[in-house]
C-alpha positions in Angstrom: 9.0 -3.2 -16.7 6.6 -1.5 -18.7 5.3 2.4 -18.2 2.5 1.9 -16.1 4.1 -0.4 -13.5 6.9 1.7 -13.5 4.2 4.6 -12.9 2.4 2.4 -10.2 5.2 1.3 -8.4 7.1 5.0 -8.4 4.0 6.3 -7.0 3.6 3.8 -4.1 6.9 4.0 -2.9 7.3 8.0 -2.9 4.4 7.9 -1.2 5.9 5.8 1.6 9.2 7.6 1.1 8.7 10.8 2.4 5.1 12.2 1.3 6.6 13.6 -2.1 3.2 12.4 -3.7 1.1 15.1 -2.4 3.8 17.5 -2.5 7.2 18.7 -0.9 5.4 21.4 0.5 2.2 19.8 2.2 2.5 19.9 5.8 2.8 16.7 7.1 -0.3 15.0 8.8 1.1 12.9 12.1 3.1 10.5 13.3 0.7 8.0 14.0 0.9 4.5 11.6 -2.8 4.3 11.0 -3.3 7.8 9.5 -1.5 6.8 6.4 -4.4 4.3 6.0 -7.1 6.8 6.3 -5.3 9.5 4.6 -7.0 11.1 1.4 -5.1 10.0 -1.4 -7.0 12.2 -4.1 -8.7 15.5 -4.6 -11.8 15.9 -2.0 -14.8 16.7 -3.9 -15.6 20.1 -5.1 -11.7 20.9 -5.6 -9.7 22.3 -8.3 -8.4 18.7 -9.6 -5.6 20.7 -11.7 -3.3 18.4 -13.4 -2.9 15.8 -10.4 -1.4 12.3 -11.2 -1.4 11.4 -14.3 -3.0 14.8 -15.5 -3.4 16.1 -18.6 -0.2 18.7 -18.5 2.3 17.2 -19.5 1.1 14.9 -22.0 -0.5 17.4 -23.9 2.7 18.3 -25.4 4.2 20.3 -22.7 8.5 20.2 -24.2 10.8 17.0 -23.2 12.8 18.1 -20.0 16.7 17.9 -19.8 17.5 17.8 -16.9 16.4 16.6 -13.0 16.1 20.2 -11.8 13.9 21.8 -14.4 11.8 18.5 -13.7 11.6 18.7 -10.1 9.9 22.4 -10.5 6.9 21.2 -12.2 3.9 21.3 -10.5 1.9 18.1 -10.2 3.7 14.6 -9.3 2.2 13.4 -12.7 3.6 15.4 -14.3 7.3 14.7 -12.8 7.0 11.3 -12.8 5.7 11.4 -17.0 8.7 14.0 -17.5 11.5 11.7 -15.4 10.3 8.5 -17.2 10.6 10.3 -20.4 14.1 11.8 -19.9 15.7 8.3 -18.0 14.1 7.2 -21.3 15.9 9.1 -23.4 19.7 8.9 -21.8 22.3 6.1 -22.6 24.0 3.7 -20.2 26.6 6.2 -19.7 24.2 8.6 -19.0 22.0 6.6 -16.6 24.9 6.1 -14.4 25.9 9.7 -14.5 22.6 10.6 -13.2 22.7 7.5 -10.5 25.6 9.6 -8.8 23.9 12.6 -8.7 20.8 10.7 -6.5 22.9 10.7 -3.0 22.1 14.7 -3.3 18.3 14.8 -3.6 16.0 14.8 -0.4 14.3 11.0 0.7 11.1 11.1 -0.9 12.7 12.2 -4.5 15.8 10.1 -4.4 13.5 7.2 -3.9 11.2 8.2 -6.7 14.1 8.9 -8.8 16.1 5.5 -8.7 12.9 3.6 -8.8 12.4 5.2 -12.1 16.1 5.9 -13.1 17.2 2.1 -12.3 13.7 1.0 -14.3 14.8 2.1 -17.2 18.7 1.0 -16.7 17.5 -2.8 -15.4 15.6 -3.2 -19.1 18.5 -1.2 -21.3 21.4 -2.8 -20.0 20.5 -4.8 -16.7 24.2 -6.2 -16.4 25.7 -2.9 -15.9 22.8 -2.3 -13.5 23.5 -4.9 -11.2 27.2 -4.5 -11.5 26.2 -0.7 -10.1 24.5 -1.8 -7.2 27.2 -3.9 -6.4 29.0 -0.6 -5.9 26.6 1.3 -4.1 26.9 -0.3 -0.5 23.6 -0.8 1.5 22.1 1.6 -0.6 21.9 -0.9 -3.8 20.7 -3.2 -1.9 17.4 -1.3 -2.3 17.6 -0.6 -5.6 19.0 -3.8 -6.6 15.1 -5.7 -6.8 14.0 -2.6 -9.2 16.6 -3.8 -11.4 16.1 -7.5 -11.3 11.6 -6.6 -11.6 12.4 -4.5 -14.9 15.4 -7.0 -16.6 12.9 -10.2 -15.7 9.5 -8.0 -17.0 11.5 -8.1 -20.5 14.0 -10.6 -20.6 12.7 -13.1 -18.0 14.9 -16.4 -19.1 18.5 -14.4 -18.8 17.4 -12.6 -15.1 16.8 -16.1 -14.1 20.2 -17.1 -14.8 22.1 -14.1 -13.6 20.4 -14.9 -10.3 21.0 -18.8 -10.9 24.7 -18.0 -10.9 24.7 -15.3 -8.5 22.5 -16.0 -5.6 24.9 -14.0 -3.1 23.7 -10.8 -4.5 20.7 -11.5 -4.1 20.4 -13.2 -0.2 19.7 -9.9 1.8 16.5 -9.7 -0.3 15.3 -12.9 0.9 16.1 -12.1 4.8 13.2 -12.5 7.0 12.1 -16.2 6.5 10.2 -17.9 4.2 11.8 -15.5 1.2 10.2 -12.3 2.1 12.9 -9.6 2.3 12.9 -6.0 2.1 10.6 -5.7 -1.2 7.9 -7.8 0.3 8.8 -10.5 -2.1 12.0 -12.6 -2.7 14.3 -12.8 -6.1 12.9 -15.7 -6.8 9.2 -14.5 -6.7 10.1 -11.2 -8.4 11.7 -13.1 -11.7 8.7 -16.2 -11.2 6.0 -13.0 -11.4 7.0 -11.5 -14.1 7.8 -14.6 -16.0 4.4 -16.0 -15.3 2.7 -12.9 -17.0 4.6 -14.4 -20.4 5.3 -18.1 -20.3 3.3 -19.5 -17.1 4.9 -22.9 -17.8 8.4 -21.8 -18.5 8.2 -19.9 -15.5 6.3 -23.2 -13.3 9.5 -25.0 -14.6 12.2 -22.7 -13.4 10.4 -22.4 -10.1 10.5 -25.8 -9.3 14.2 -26.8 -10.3 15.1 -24.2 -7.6 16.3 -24.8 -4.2 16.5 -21.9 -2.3 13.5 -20.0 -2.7 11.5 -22.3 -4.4 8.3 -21.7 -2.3 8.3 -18.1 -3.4 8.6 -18.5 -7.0 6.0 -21.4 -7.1 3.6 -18.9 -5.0 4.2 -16.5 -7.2 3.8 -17.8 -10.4 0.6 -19.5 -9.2 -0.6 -16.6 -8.0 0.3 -14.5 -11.1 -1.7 -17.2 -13.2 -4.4 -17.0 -10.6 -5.2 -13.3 -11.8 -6.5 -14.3 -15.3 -7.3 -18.2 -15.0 -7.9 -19.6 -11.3 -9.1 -22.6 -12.8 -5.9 -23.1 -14.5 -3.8 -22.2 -11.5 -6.2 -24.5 -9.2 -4.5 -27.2 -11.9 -1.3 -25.9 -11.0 -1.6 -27.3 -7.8 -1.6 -30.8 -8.1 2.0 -31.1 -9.1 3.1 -29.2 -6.1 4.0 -29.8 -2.3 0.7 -29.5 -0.1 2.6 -27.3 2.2 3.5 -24.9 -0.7 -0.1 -25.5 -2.7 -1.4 -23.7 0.8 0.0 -20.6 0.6 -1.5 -20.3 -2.9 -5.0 -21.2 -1.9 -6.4 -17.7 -1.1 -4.9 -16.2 -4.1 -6.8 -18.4 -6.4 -10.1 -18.4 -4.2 -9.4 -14.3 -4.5 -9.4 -14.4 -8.3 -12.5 -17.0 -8.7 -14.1 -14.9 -6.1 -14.6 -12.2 -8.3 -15.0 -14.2 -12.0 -17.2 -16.6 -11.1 -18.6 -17.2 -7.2 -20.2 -20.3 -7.6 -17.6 -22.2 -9.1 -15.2 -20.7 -6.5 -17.7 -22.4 -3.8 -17.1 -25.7 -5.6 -13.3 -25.6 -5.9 -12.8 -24.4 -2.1 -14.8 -27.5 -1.2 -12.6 -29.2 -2.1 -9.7 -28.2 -0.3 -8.7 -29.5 3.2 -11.1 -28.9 5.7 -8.6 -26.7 7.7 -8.2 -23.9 4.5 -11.7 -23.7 3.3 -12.4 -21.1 6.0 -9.6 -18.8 5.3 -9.9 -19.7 1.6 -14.1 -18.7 1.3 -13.4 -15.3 3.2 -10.6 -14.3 0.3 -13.5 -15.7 -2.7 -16.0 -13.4 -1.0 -13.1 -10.4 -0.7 -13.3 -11.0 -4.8 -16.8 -10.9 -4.7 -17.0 -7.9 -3.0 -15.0 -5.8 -5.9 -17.4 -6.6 -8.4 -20.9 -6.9 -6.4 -20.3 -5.8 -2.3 -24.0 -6.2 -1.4 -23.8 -10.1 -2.9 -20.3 -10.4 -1.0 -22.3 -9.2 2.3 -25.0 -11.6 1.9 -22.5 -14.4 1.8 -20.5 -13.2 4.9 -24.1 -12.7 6.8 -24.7 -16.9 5.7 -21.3 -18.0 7.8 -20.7 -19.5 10.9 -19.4 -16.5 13.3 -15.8 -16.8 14.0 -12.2 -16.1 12.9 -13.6 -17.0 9.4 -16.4 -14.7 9.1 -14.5 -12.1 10.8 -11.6 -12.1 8.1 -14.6 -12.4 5.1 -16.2 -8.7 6.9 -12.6 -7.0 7.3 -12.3 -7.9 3.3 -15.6 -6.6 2.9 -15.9 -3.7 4.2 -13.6 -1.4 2.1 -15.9 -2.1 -1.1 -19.3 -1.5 1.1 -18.0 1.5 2.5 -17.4 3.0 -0.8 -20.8 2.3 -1.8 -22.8 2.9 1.2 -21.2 3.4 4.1 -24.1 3.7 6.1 -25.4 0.0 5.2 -21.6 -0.9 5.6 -22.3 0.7 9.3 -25.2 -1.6 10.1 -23.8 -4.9 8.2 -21.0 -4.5 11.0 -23.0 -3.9 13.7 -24.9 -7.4 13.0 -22.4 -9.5 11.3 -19.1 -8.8 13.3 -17.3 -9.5 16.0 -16.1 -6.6 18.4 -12.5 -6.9 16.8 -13.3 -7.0 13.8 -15.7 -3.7 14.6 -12.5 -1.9 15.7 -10.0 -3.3 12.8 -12.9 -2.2 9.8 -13.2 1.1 11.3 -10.0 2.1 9.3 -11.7 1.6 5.9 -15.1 2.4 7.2 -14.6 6.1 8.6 -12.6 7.4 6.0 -14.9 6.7 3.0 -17.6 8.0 5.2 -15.8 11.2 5.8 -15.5 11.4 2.4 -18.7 11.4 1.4 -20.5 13.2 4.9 -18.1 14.1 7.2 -20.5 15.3 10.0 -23.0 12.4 9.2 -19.8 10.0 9.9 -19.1 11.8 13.0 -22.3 11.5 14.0 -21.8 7.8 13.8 -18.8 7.9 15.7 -20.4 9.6 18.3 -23.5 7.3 18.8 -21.4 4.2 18.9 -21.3 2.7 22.9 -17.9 4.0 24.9 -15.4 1.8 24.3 -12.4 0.8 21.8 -14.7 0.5 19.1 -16.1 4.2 19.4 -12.2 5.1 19.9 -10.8 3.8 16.8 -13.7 4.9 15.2 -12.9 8.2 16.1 -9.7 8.1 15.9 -10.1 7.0 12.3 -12.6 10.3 11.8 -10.0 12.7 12.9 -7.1 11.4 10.6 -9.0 11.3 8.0 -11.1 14.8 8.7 -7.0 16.6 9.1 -8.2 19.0 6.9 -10.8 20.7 8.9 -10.5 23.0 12.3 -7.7 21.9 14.8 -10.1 23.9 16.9 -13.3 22.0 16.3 -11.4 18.4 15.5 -9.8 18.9 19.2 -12.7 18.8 20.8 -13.8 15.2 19.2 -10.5 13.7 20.4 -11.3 15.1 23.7 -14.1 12.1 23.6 -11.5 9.1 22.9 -11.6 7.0 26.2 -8.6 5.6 26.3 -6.2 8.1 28.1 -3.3 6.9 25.9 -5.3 6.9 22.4 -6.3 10.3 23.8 -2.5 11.9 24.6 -1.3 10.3 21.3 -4.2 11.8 19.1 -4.3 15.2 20.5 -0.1 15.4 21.0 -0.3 14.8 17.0 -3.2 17.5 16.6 -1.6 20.2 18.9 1.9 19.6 17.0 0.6 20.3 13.9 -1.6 23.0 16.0 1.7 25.2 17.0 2.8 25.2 13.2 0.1 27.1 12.7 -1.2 28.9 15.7 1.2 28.3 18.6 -0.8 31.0 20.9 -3.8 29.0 20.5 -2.4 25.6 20.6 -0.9 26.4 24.0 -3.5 28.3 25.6 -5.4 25.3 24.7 -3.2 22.4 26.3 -2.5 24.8 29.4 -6.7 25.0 30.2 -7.7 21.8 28.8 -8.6 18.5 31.3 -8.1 16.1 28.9 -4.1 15.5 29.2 -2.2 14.7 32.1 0.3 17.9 33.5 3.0 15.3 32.3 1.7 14.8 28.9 1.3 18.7 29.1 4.6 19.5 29.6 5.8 17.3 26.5 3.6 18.9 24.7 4.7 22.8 25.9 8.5 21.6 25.6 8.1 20.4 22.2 6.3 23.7 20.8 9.1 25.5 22.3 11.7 23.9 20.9 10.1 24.9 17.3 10.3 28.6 18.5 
């Protein structure tokens, strides 16, 4: 696995892991799944941007670190992933598995930055002692055991293949879940089929299909891997495969077309089954959209409404948003259904709040009553966490629905007592907007932090 997927995927799974991306420290934001969605992942503008992911610290010869403490003290994430990369890096087998014992002490969200990075490093130095580690590690390695098979197959692609050939019970709580999507969101046989693809497409087509188990997956995989670079040449792909299994790569290559070339994308999805070319135009125009949005909303304006059309705005949206998310505003309002209204408000609002947050809440505000104008809302206030609890409780106040309502304004009083508890419960004592019972949880709750 080379250094910037290592980098890529540490970062996305701390950040699901426990919030260790924006810092041990940071006070967490609510319980609520959606506001990880509309959560501010970088600096808002005007701020000190310091030496955030990636920055410029570290790598401007700051001195190699010997050890996990002194790294977990540095300031910036960047900076401890670059430093932990580089001292893994640096360590021998022996070493490796030394510091593997040592994870079981460190809080979630490091730990699982730490083995994604630790067992990186171990799966392409010597992956055979890495699996045979796992193996010893209980559920745990279960976890870490597809981290070891990614980096051994992103170098040595042929010999993962085998270890997995001749060892599939290892491998079979990874591909729990049906259809070969386990705990990774891929199965063994897609991770070793991805990485192979990005280095020999037609070795990799050929080990795919002399599997048994798993075979979808790796086909899937390695056509979608292809897809990225060549669609035409993954479209070819498809002829040699089972209809059933060609399906699932359909959107993949439509995706990648999307955004290379449009019109020849319009040709190949016509001439796919009648039942995918629906589902299969709405992923070309996602493609579209990250390369030209406005050209990607003309096409989704030209469509027949329906689930279609619905899907094409939802993959639209994001990219028009970040553009203009006023005109992404009014493209919703006459191009989309009420459900997909409600679903877009999750990119929509945030990039708005991002670039105007009282003209987005302004928006919010104008839309009719209903579960539009709530998720909107909702949506404003997640992503808007940093300003007044004071002010932002007010908005939430507005949210219709009486249990979006108690569930938005529980979260914002919660993180309300941290920081004021006087306030917070003079507030849910006067207020009109909560139930006495949905008071009381909230009373007994700040009480129990006291």
């Amino acid at each position: 696995m080379n250094q910037s997927a290592i980098l890529i995927a540490a970062a996305l799974a701390v950040g699901v892991g426990g919030g260790y991306l924006i810092g041990s420290n940071t006070a967490g934001g609510g319980d609520d799944p959606e506001q990880s969605s509309a959560r501010q992942l970088g600096p808002r503008a005007g701020s000190a941007s310091g030496s955030g992911f990636g920055g410029s610290d570290f790598r401007s010869g700051m001195r190699r670190l010997n050890s996990y403490d002194e790294i977990a003290r540095l300031p910036s994430t960047g900076n401890r992933i670059q430093a932990l990369i580089q001292f893994y890096g640096g360590l021998s087998v022996e070493q490796l598995e030394e510091e593997a014992g040592k994870l079981e002490n460190l809080p979630m969200g490091e730990r699982i930055m730490a083995s994604i990075l630790l067992f990186g490093q171990w799966g392409e130095k010597e992956p055979y002692s890495a699996m045979e580690y796992t193996n010893s590690m209980g559920m745990t390695g279960m976890f870490v055991k597809p981290t070891v098979l990614q980096s051994w197959a992103s170098v040595d692609p042929a010999n993962a293949a085998k270890y997995y050939d001749e060892n599939p019970r290892e491998f079979a709580m990874m591909d729990m879940g049906g259809r070969g999507r386990g705990m990774r969101g891929t199965s063994a046989t897609g991770i070793i089929a991805a990485e192979w693809a990005k280095q020999d497409p037609d070795a990799a087509l050929r080990w795919a299909n002399s599997q048994e188990r798993g075979k979808d997956d790796a086909l899937a995989s390695v056509i979608g891997e292809v897809a990225r670079e060549d669609p035409m040449k993954a479209a070819g792909m498809l002829k040699d495969i089972d209809p059933e299994v060609a399906g699932r790569s359909y959107n993949s290559i439509a995706e990648s077309y999307g955004a290379k070339d449009f019109a020849a994308a319009k040709s190949w999805i016509a001439t796919l089954p009648a039942d995918q070319q629906g589902s299969a135009m709405a992923a070309a125009i996602a493609g579209l959209a990250r390369t030209d949005p406005s050209a990607a909303a003309a096409q989704v304006a030209s469509m027949e409404a329906g689930d279609s059309k619905d899907r094409a705005v939802r993959n639209v949206i994001g990219s028009m948003a970040n553009e203009d998310p006023k005109a992404a505003a009014e493209f919703l309002a006459t191009n989309a259904s009420a459900d997909a209204q409600e679903s877009s408000m999750r990119e929509l609002i945030p990039a708005w709040v991002a670039k105007d947050p009282q003209e987005a809440l302004n928006y919010t505000m104008s839309l009719e009553e209903g579960d539009v104008r709530d998720r909107a809302l909702r949506s404003y206030l997640w992503s808007n966490s940093g300003a007044e609890v004071s002010e932002n409780i007010q908005v939430a106040e507005s949210i219709s629905s009486e249990r979006d309502r108690n569930r938005t304004i529980g979260w914002m009083t919660s993180r309300w007592m941290r920081d004021d508890p006087d306030a917070a419960k003079a507030y849910v004592e006067s207020t009109t907007a909560l139930s006495d019972e949905v008071k009381e949880r909230i009373l007994n709750r700040g009480d129990d932090r006291d």
